[in-house]
N, C-alpha and C positions, 0 to 999 in steps of 0.2 A: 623758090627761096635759096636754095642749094643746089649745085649740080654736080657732078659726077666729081670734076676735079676737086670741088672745094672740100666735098666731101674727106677725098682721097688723103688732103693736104690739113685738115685734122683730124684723122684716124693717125696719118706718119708723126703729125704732131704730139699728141700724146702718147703713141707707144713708141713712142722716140725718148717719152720721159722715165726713166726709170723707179717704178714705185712699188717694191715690194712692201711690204704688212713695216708698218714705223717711218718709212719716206714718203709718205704720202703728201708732205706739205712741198715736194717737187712740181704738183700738178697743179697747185694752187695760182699759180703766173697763167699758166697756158689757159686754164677754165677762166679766168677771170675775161681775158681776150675773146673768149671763145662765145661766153654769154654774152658781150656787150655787139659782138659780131651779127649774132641770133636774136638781138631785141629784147632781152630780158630785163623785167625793173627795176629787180632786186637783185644782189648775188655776194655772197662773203663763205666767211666760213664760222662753223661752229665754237663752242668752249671744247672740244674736244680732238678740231680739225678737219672733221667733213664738211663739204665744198657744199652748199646749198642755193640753188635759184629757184625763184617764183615771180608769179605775179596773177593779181586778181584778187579776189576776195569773196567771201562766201562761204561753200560749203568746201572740205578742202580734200581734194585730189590728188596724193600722194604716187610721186613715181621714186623707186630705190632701188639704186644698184650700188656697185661698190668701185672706189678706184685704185686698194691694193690689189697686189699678185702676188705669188708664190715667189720664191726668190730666186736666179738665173736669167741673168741678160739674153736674149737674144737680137741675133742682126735684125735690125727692122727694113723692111724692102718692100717694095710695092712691085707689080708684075700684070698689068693687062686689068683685069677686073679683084684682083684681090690682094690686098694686105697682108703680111706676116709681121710675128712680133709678139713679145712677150704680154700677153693680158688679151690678144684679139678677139678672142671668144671671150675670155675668164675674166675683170666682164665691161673692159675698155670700148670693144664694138655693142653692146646694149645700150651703155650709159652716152656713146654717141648717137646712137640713134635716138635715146629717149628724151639728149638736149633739144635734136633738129625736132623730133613728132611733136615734143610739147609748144618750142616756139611756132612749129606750122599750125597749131591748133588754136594758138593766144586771140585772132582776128574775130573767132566763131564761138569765141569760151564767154559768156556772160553768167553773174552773176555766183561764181565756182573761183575756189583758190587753186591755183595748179603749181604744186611745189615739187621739183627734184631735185633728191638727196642723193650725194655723191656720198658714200659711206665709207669712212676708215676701218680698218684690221679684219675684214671678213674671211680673211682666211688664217685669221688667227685666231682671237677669242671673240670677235663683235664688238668690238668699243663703240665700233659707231651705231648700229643697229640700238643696241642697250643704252647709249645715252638718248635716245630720241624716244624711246619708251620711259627712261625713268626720268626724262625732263618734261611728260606729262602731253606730249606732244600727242595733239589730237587727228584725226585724219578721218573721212567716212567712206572714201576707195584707196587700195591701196593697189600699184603694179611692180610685181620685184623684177628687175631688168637682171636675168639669168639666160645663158645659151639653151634655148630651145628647137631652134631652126626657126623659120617663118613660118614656117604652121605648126607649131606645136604649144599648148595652154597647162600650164604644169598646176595641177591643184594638191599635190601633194609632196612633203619632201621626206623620206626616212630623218630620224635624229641622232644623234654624235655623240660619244662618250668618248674621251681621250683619258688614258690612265699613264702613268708609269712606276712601272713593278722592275724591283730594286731584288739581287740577290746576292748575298756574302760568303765566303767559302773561309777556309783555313789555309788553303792551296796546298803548290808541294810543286816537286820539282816532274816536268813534262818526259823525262827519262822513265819514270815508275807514276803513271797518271793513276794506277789501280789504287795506289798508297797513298793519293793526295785526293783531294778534294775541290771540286771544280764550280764555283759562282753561276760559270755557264751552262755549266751542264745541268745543274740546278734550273735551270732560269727555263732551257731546253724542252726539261719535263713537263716546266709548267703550262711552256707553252702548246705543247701536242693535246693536253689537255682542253683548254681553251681552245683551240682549232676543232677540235671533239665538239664541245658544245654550241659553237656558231661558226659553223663553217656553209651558211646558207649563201645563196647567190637570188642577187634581184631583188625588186622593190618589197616584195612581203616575206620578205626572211631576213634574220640578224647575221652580218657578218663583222669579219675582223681580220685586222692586217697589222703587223708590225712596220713601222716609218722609220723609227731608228733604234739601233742596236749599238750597244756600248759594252766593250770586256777588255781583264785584262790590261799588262802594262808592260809584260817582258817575252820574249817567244820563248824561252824555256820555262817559262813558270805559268803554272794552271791557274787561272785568276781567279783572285781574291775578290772581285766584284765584275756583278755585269747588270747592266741598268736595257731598258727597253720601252720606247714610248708605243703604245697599243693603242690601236682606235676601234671603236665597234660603231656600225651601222643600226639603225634601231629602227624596224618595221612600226606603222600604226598603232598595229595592237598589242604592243609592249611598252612598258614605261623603263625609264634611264634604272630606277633604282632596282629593278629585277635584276638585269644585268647588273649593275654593283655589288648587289650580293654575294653573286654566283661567283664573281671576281674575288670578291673579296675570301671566298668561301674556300675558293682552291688558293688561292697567294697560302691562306692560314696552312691549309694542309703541308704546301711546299717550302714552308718557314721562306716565304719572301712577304715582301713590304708591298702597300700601294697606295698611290697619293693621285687624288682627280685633278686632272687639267685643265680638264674642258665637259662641259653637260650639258646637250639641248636636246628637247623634247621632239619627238616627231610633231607631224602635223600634216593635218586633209581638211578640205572645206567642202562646202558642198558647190555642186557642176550649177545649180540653179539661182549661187547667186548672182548679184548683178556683175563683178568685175570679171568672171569666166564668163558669162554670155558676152559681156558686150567685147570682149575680146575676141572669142568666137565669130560672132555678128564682123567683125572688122576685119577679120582676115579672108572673110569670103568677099568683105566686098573689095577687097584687091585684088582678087580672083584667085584665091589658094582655096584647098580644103583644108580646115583647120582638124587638129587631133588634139586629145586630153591624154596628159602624158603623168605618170608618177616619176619621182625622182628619187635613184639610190641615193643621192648627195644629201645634204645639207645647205642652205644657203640662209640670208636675212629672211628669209620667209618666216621662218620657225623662229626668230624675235619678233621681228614684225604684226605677227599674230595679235601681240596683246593688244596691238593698236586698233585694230578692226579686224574684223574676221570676212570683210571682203575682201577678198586678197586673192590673187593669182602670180602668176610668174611665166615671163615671154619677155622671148629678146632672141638677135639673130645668131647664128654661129653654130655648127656643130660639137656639144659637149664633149664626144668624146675627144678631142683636142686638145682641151683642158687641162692645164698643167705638164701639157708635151713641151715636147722641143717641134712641135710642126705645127704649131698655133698659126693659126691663118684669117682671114673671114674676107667675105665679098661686099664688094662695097656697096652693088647692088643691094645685096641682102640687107645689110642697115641701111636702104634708101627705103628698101620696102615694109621692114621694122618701124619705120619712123611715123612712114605712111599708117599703119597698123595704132602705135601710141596718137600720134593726131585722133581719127577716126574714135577709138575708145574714149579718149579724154572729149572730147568732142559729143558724144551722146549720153556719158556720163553726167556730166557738166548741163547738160539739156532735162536730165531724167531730175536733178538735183533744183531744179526753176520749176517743174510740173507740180 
């Protein structure tokens, strides 16, 4: 159906389009071409912007990935077997491969609905994850198109707290800093603190990082405010609101402010439902050995959840690339990604008629 070139020549195409979180309706032209290309029966887009194609009917087979990025252009180039470009792992090479796997699978797909959802803002708040949940949107397998490599089956993602803690000073002048009073240096303590109680590394411990950092408004003057957006990591076995406390609990102590951003829950499934095996099952039979992977990130998985709790995550690319400036992926790799989504949709969609 697709060969190497064509491939090549919608990978350049869409990470040739520039779609950070809120420009998404960029990609809306290229997908529409792209679907009618691949055979699809359906295809528009949502009340909210995400790009969605299907076709079939029945019991319904959900594939979801996303087509924002993080913000920063990169040169898009192609090179031999592999593609660079802003989104190529994060997650523009999944969401192609999961166009091609699904249209290769439409011939062998009877009596199954197979929908994929191209998702807005995922690397912002989820708009689009969250409207397809609270628009009631049903689904009985779902696959989140996330960089795994080609063999890897992700059943698990940590979950996200995003806060921003706000602190104010009286200041004074940067000649005599002992006599004045400093917002940041305030803000400083609080955060040594905080790094004190989640400074864990890896998928079953809580961590935390500062993303942006704001103070200050004069270089002789000790500033009067310094603001900081924090994000925390959240293993399995902890819920968002502990960590809020605890947050909440030193902000009080260090007379600073904190107002939430963003709050999603972890989330694990079990390796014995159907959408991990038959994903499993699928990448052996393209002769890889498949691995079950947990994930420090975040992704739609952990909205997705409410929707069925079959659910797994695979897609080609190595994650740690993700949000670099060396974003790359092989093209090979989302030919045999695509292979992988066919095959799964393909026995799903068979188990779903037994």
């Amino acid at each position: 159906m697709t060969s190497v070139n064509e491939v090549r020549d919608m990978l350049i195409r869409i990470l040739d389009t520039y779609t950070p979180s809120g420009e998404e309706w960029r990609l809306h032209e290229p997908l529409r071409e792209i679907c009618s290309r691949l055979g699809y029966e359906s295809y528009g887009v949502d009340e909210v912007g995400s790009f969605i194609a299907e076709y079939g009917s029945g019991k319904t087979i959900l594939l979801a990935t996303h087509m924002d990025t993080v913000p920063g252009r990169l040169e898009v180039k192609a090179s031999n077997d592999e593609v660079w470009g802003r989104g190529a792992v994060d997650a523009k090479g999944p969401l192609m491969a999961m166009l091609i796997g699904a249209a290769k699978a439409k011939s062998s797909v009877k009596g199954a609905r197979v929908v994929v959802a191209c998702l807005i803002d995922e690397e912002r708040e989820g708009k689009g994850a969250n409207h397809l949940v609270n628009s009631g949107f049903r689904a009985d397998h779902i696959i989140i198109g996330e960089p795994t490599g080609t063999t890897g089956v992700a059943i698990g993602y940590r979950g996200s707290l995003t806060v921003k803690v706000s602190a104010s000073a009286s200041g004074g002048h940067s000649s005599a800093p002992y006599m004045g009073e400093s917002a940041l240096e305030k803000l400083f303590a609080l955060w040594e603190e905080i790094k004190h109680n989640f400074s864990g590394r890896g998928y079953e411990e809580t961590s935390v990082c500062i993303t942006v950092l704001e103070a200050g408004d004069w270089p002789t003057k000790l500033p009067e405010f310094a603001r900081a957006i924090i994000n925390v990591r959240i293993p399995y076995n902890v819920l968002s609101k502990q960590i809020l406390s605890k947050l909440e609990e030193l902000c009080w102590e260090h007379g600073c402010e904190l107002s939430v951003l963003e709050r999603t829950e972890p989330v694990k499934v079990s390796l014995s439902s159907p959408v991990p095996r038959s994903l499993i099952r699928s990448i052996l039979r393209v002769g890889l050995k498949p691995k079950v992977v947990m994930k420090t990130g975040t992704s739609d998985m952990n909205v997705m959840y409410r929707i069925s709790s079959d659910i797994a995550a695979y897609g080609p690319g190595d994650s740690l690339l993700a949000h670099t400036t060396l974003e790359k992926i092989s093209i090979r790799d989302v030919m045999t990604a695509a292979e992988v989504y066919k095959n799964c949709i393909v026995e799903l969609a068979s188990a779903s008629q037994a």
